[in-house]
N, C-alpha and C positions, 0 to 999 in steps of 0.2 A: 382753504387750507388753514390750520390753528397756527397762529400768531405766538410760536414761543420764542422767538424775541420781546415778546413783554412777561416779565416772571410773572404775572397774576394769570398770566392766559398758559405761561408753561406751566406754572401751579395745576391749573386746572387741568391739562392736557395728563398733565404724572399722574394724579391722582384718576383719572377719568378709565388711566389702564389697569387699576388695581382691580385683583381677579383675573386678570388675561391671562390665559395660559397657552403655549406652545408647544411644540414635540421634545423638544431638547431645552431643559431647563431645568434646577432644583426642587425637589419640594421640600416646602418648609413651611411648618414642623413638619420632618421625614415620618412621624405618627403618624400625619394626612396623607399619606401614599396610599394609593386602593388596589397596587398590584403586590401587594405584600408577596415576600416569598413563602411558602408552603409551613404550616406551622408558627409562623411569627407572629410574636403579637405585634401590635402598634404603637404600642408605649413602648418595644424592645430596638423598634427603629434608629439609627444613629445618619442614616445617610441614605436619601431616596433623588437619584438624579441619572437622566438621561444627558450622555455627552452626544454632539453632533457632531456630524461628517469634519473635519478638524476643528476638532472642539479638545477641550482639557478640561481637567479639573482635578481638585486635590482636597486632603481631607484628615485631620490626628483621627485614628482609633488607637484607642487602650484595648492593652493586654486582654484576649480572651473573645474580642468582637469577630464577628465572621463579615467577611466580604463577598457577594456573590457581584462577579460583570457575567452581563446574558448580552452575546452579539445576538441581536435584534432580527434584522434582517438577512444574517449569513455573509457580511463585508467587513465588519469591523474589525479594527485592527488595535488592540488595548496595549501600549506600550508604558512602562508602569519604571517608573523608578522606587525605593524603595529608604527610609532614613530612621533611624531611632530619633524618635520625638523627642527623646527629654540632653542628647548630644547629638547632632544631626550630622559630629564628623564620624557618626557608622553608621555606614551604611551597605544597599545591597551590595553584594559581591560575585555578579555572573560566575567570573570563573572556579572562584572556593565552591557557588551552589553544583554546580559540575563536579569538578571533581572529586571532593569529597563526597558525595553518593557512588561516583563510577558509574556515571550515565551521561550521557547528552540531552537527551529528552526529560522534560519535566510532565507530568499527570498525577495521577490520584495517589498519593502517598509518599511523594517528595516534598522536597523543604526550601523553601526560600531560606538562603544564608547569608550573614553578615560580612564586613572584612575582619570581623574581628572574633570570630568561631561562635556566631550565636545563630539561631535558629529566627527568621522572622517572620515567615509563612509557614502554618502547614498547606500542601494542599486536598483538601477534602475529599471535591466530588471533582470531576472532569469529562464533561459530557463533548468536550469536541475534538480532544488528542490530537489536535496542532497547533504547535506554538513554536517560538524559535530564543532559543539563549545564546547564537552566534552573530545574529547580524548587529544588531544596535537599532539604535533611530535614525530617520532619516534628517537630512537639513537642505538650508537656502540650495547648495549648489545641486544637492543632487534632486531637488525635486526643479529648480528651474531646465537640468538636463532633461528634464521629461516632459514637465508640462508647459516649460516656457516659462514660468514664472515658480516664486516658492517664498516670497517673504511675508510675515507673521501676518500682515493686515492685507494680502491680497486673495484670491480666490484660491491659491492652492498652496495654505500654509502647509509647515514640517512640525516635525516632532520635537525635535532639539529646542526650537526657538517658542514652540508650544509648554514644552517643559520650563525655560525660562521665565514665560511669564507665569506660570504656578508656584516655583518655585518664590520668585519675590512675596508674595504672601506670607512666606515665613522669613521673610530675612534673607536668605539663597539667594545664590548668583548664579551665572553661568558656568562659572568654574566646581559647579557642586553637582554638575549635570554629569552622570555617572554614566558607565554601558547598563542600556536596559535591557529588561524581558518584553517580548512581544507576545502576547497570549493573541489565540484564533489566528494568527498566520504562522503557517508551520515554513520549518527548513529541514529537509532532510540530507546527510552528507551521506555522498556514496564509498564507495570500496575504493575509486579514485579519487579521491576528496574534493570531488564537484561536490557542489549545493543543487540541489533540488526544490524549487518552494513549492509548497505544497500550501496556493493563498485561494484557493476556490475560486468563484463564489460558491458559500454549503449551503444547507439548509438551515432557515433561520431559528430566531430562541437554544442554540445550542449556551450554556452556562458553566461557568468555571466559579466553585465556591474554596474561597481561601479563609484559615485560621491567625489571627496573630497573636503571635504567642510572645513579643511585645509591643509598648505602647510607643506607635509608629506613625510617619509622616508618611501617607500615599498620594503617589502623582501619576496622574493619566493622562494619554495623549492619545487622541484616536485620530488617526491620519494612514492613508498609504503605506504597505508595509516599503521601505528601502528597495526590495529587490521585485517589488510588485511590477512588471514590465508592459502590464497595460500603457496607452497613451492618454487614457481617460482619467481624471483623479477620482478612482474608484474607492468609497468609503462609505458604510450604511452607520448609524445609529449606536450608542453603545449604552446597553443598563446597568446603573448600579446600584448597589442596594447593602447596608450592613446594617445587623443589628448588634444589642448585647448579647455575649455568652460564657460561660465558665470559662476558668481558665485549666488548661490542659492538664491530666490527671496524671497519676504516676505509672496509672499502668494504659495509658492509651496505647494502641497497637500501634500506629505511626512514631510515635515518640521511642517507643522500645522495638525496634524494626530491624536496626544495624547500631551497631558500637559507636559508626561516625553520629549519627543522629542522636543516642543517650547526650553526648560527651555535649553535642552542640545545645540539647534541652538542658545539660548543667550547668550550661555556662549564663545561660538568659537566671535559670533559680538564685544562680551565683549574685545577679545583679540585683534581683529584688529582695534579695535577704538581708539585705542592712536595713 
């Protein structure tokens, strides 16, 4: 066995795995990713990483970058908080993103919204139409009620305490940990207002490509969705991938769609016109 208890032998043991590569890991430079999404180049790359089965990860894009997550193997479960990068006390706002469209469901030409009437997602394409904007993340207790166990460093971490330690990377605490969106696991509400989840497992490489339309702090947690009521900690693989891109035009059809969404695009021009 290597001897890195002597820094000359861990020296050489770190340096020995350089090149190693795994399933779930960054790449960097995101240029060197070879599963590019369709049309992009590789100088346009901003972010090319595979999360794992409760894995996280986060990331600033600026204004006009696209975001593609592809659940991998049809398990993943992408729960995403949302913050303006350059004031991080605005942030996503589940319930304003609801009801100001007058929908519950989010897919292909709805908006991620601010608490503070700004527009921070568009969403583009949406190849898998389930996701959930009611339940939240899950944490410690509710996944030790399931799996026995649920704390950050053991085999079946949460979401909440997965977000925490992303968050610290920018400064963030746990008190900045907001209600999220869970993309690829759906909740459906019925005519009696049961919940429905609608968590598969689907067919894999399904993909959700988002616009930000400002320059924004993204945090991901791929874990178990909350109301997932397997006994198994059931979680596949999660892709992500952004490159650069324009930023949003005056006459994009999403942007000009409904009066609430103009009002929410004037308020982000609002911000960068000083």
């Amino acid at each position: 066995m290597t001897d890195t208890a002597n820094p000359y032998a861990a020296q050489a043991h770190a340096r020995a795995m350089a090149g190693t590569q795994v399933e779930a890991m960054p790449t960097v430079p995101a240029s060197s990713a070879t599963d590019l999404p369709v049309e992009v180049s590789p100088a346009d790359m901003l972010w090319a990483e595979t999360v794992a089965p409760g894995g996280y990860a986060a990331k600033r894009l600026d204004r006009g970058a696209r975001l593609q997550l592809t659940d991998l193997a049809g398990d993943a479960c992408a729960s995403m908080l949302v913050f303006n990068a350059e004031r991080p006390i605005e942030r996503l706002n589940v319930a304003d993103t609801l009801k100001v469209q007058w929908n519950a469901y989010l897919g292909a030409g709805k908006l991620v919204l601010s608490d503070m009437g700004k527009v921070m997602f568009s969403v583009l394409e949406d190849g898998a139409g389930t996701h959930d904007a009611f339940c939240g993340a899950s944490n410690q207790m509710t996944n030790a009620a399931r799996y026995g166990t649920g704390d950050n460093w053991g085999p079946h971490p949460n979401a909440r305490d997965r977000f925490s330690l992303a968050l610290a990377k920018f400064g963030l605490g746990r008190r900045d940990i907001h209600p999220c969106l869970n993309w690829f696991k759906g909740v459906k509400v019925e005519a009696d207002g049961s919940l429905t989840p609608q968590h598969g497992p689907f067919a894999g490489s399904r993909s959700l490509t988002l616009r930000a339309e400002m320059d924004l702090i993204v945090v991901l947690a791929n874990c178990p969705h909350v109301l997932d009521a397997r006994s198994d900690y059931s979680v596949t693989p999660l892709r992500v991938a952004a490159w650069r891109g324009p930023v949003t035009p005056a006459d994009d059809p999403i942007r000009n769609a409904t009066p609430e969404g103009q009002r929410a695009f004037l308020n982000v021009e609002a911000e960068y016109s000083r």
